[in-house]
N, C-alpha and C positions, 0 to 999 in steps of 0.2 A: 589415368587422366580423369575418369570416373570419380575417383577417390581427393583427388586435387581438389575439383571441381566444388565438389560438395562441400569440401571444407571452406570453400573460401565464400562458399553460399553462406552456409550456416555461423560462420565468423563475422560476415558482411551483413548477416541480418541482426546479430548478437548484437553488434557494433552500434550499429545506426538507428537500432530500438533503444540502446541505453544512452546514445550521446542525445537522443531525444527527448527523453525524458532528463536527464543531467541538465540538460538546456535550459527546459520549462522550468526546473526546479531553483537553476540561479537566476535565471531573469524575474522569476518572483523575489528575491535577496535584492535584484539592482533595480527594478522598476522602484518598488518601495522606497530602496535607500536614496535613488533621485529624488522622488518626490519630498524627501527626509531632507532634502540638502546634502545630503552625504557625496562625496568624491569618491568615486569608484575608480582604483587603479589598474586591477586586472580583473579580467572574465574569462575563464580557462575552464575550454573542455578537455579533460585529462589534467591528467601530472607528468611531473618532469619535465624533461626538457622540450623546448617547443618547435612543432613542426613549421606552423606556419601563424602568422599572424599581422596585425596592423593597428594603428593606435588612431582613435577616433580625436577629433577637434575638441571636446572635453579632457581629454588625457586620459580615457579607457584604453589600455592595452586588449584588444580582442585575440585571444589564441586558441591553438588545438595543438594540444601536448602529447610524447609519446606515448603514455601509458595509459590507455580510455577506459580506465574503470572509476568516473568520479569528474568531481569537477570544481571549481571555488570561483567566489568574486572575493576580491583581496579589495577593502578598503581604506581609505587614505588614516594612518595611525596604528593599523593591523601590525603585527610583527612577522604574523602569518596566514596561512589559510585557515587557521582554525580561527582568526579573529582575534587571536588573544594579543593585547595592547603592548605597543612597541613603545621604547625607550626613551623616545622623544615627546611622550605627551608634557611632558609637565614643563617642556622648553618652548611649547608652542605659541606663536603670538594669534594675538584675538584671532585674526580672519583663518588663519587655519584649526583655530578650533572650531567654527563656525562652519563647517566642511569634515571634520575628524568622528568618526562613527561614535568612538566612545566620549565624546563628549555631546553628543543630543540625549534627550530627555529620557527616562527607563520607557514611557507608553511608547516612542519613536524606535530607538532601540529593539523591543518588542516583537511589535510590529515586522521590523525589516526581518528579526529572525524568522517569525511566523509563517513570511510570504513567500518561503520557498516550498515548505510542507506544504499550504493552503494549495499552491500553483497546482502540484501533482494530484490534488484530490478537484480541484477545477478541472484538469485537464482532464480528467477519468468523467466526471461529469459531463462534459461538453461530446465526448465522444459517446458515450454510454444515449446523450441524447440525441443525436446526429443519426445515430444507429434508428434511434423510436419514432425522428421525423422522417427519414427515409424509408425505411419498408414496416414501420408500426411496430407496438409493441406484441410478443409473439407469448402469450401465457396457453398456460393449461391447465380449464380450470379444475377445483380439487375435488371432482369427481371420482368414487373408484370404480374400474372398471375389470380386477382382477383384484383378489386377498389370496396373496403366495400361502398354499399349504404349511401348513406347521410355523407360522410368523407369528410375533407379537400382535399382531392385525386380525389374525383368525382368530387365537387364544380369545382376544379381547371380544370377540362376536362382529368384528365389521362384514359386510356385505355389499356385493355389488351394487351400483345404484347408489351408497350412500354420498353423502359430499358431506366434505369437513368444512364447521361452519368457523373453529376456532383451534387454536393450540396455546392451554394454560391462558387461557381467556385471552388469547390475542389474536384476531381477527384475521383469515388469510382470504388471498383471492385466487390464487393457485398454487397448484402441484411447486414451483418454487418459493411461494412463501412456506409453505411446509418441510421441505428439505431444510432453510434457513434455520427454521428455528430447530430441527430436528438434529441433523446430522453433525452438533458439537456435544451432542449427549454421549455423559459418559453412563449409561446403562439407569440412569435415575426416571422414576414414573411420570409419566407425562397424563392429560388430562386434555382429550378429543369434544369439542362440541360438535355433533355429529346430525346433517336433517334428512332423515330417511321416510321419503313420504309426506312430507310435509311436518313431520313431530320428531320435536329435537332432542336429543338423547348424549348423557355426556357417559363418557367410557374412560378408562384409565388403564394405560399398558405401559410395560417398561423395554423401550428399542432395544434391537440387540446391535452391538458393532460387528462389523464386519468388514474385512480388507476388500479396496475395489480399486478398479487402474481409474486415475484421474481422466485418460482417455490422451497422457502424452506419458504413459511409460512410469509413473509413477505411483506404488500403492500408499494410500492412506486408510486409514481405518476409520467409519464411517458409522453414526446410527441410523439402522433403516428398522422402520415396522412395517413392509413387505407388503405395502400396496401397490398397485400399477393404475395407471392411466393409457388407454389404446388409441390412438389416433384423436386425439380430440384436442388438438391445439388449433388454436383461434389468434386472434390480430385482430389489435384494439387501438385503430387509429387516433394520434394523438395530435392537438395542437401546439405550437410549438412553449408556449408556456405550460402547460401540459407535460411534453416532454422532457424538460429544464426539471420540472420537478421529479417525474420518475425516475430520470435519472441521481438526485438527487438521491431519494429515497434508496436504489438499489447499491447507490455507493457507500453511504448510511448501513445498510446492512452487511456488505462485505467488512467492513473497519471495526460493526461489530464480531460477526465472527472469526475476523484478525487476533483481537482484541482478547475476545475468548478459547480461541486456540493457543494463541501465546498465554495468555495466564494457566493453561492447563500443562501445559509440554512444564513454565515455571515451578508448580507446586506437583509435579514428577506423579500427574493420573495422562498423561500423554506420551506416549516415548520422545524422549529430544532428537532422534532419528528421522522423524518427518520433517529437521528443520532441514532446509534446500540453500545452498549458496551459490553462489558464480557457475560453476560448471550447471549443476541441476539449471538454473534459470535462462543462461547459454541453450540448454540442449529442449528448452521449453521453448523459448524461442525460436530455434531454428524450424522446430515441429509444427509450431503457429505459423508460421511463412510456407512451409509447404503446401498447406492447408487451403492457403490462400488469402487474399490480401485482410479484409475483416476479420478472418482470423486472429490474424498478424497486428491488427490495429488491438483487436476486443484483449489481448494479451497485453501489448502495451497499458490500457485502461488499468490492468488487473494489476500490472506489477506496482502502475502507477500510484494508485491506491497505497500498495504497500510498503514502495519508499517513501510516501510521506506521512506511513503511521512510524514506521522505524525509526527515521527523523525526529519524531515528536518526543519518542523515549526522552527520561529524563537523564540521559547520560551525558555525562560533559565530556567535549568534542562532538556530538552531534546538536541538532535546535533544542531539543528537546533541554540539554543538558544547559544551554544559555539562557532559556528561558525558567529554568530551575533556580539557576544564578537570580536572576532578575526579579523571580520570588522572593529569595532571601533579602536582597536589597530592596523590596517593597517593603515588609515585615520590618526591617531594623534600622530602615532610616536612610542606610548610607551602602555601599559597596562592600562585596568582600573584600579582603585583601589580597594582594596578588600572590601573596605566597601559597594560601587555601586554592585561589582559584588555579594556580596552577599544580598543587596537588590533584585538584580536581581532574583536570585536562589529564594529567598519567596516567591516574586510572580508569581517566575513562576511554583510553589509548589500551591501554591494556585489555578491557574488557572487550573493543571493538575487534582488537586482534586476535584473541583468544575464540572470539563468537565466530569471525570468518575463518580462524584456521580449523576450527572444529564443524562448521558448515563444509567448508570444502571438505574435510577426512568424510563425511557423512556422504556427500557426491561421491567420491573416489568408492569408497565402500559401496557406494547403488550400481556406480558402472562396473566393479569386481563383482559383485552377486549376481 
């Protein structure tokens, strides 16, 4: 019963964390495309077939489909969920072109693909601040208070008492602006401004990686130069304009070292083994809810972030990949052709397939090891 129980915890938190953010992610696709003029036919959380649903006085079908991994707004002219234009545009008369997605402007078009990526990196934001107006924001500053024996950090001569004023000349204000810039190094020199005593001193060490539990079961491999910080976090009460923007900023720096984790795993100085799919972020999930509720939300923020940089890819079938379209078509004037655009869509159907079937073997292989 024990074993029941649990499952349907850790399934019910899996569940209700992704149809949440799947939400956020198309109501920025249908807010936009209303304001667009666009006719929205369907808003589906999941695919397939539909559990339950009801059709609003504009003609929005609202549903929740069997299979809840994902979600689409189907607009008026779509052929399908991916968007790609249906048979009937060139039959269409005025007023339904005047409502048909693929027939408003490339900036409009745009836009509506935009605002579904944008949603989940607003929502990561609004939460991330919510967090800094509620109990403040909780830093540590980059004080050391230990240099681990035998570390890049001793080698280099650091010392207790010092505080790091800078990393490769970018200004930090604690112990996690330091991890930030630090911890996607792959073994390359880094360049500390360091004020010990009042007199600033720059140093040069090269971190070393090293495998560590993310602190939910999972190793990644990390640069550290082996300093600590002891007790000395603080809370830096924010105003609420204040807060909007650190949040800003901290999500700003997750996207980049998304950003730079993925181009490293790409050009194979990362193992592609760290990539995480459905299962791994299921069982991250259910780990964050145990944890407890903020947990459970600051997770949501994290993942949130990083469906809408994945999004962003230039791959056609996801935004990124429509908004790649739209490039072309700014650049030559006129539209691909539909034969291109849907070679496009194939392969970029294949690539999607191929990445999640090789993300989930990468889970299966973490929960066998």
């Amino acid at each position: 019963m024990d074993t029941l129980f649990s499952f349907i915890f850790y399934a019910g938190a899996f569940i209700v964390a992704l149809s949440v953010l799947v939400f956020i992610h198309e109501w920025g696709h249908y807010i936009v495309a209303r304001m667009c003029g666009v006719r929205v036919e369907v808003f589906s959380i999941g695919f397939g077939r539909e559990i339950w649903g009801w059709t609003d006085r504009k003609g929005t079908r609202w549903k929740i489909s069997y299979i809840p991994l994902g979600g689409y707004v189907k607009f008026f002219g779509d052929a399908s969920a991916a968007s790609t234009p249906d048979g009937s545009l060139p039959h269409m008369s005025e007023e339904e072109r005047k409502v048909a997605f693929h027939y408003k402007s490339l900036p409009q078009r745009a836009a509506i693909v935009f605002a579904g990526p944008f949603a989940n990196l607003l929502l990561a934001v609004l939460i991330l601040a919510s967090f800094y107006i509620t109990f403040g924001q909780i830093y540590t500053p980059p004080i050391v208070d230990e240099v681990v024996p035998g570390s890049p950090a001793e080698q280099a001569g650091l010392q207790p008492n010092d505080r790091i004023v800078s990393v490769d000349g970018v200004a930090v204000e604690s112990f996690n602006d330091i991890k930030t810039r630090i911890m996607l190094n792959l073994e390359e020199p880094v360049s500390l401004e360091i004020d010990r005593g009042g007199r600033l001193i720059e140093v040069s060490l090269t971190p070393r990686l090293e495998e560590v539990d993310d602190g939910y079961g999972n190793i990644q491999r990390v640069a550290l130069i082996g300093v600590r910080s002891v007790g000395r976090s603080e809370i830096r009460e924010l105003s609420v304009p204040a807060a909007f923007w650190a949040g800003v900023e901290r999500t700003w720096d997750i996207i980049q070292m998304s950003f730079r984790g993925l181009g490293q795993i790409l050009f194979g100085d990362r193992s592609a083994k760290e990539l995480g799919g459905p299962i791994k972020i299921a069982q991250v999930v259910s780990q964050s809810a145990e944890q407890g509720i903020f947990s459970y939300i600051s997770i949501i923020a994290m993942i949130s972030i990083n469906l809408g940089i994945i999004n962003l890819l230039p791959i056609p079938m996801l935004d990124g990949g429509h908004l790649l379209f739209y490039g072309f078509e700014a650049a030559l004037g006129r539209k691909l052709s539909e034969k291109t655009q849907e070679l496009g869509f194939r392969i970029g159907l294949i690539l999607i397939l191929g990445l999640m079937v090789f993300a989930t073997l990468n889970d299966i292989m973490g929960l066998v090891g």
